[in-house]
Steps between C-alpha positions, in 0.01 A plus 500: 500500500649857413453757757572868439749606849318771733734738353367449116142501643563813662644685255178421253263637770723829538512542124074439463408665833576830396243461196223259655506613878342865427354344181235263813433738716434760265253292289364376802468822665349674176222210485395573846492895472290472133292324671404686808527832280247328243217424796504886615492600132195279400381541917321725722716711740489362847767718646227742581445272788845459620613895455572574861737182527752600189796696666650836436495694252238260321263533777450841369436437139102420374497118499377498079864664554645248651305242341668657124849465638490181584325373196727667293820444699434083534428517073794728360680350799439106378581626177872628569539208675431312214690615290784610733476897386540737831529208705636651812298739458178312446623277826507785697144640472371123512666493802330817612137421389578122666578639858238738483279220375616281805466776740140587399367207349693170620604565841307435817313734666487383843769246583635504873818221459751410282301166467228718424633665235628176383199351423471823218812333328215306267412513137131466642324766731409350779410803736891591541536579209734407185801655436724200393483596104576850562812384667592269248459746253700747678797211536466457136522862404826607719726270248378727205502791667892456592614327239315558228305301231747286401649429172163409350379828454430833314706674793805279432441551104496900590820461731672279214398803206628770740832308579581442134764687338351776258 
């Protein structure tokens, strides 16, 4: 039987993980964010009903307000990601309108113990609330917004273009 050594294994993964790394989470991450900007598109604003939970400064904008910039934000958003244009960039407000999201939205309202607030680490809501996703999405984004979209992508295509010698 012919094994490739450790060493010849590892230097394959450090030559692809630099293209299919950000290449996963950034498909993955652009999948999720369509979709949750496509329900408030095609939906009803519920944040109305939630107003007085979002923090500051977005406790003082209208909630149709509010309601707009996430829409928008999760849909131009998902589509940098796909494609890998503005990628930090596009990581950085997702990770904005995420925490925001968690704070208002996914975190619990009354929790009195760690165990407590525990029980909201769920992809269900179960009363304490559900905050696991937005966490996972937030551990997702904070590769891309460091490093970048990878070598997949329109930014790397831009970097390569302005790099070239004219």
């Amino acid at each position: 039987m012919n094994t490739l050594p450790l060493a010849a294994v590892r230097s394959q993964l450090d030559r692809c993980g630099p293209w299919l790394a950000p290449l996963g989470l950034r498909l993955l991450l652009a999948w999720e964010y369509f979709e949750s900007g496509r329900e408030k598109l095609l939906g009803e604003n519920w944040f109305a009903e939630l107003q007085g939970a979002f923090p500051f400064p977005f406790d003082l904008l209208p909630a149709g307000v509010n309601w707009q910039l996430a829409t928008w934000f999760e849909l131009v958003g998902a589509a940098c990601l796909l494609f890998g244009l503005g990628t930090r960039f596009a990581a950085a407000s997702l990770l904005v309108l995420t925490v925001v999201a968690t704070y208002a939205v996914h975190w619990p309202m009354h929790w009195g113990s760690l165990g407590d607030l525990a029980m909201g680490y769920a992809i269900s809501d179960q009363g304490f609330g559900n905050f696991k996703l937005p966490v996972l999405f937030m551990a997702m984004l904070l590769p891309l917004l460091c490093n970048g979209a990878g070598r997949l992508s329109v930014d790397a295509w831009i970097a390569g273009r302005a790099a070239a010698p004219r």
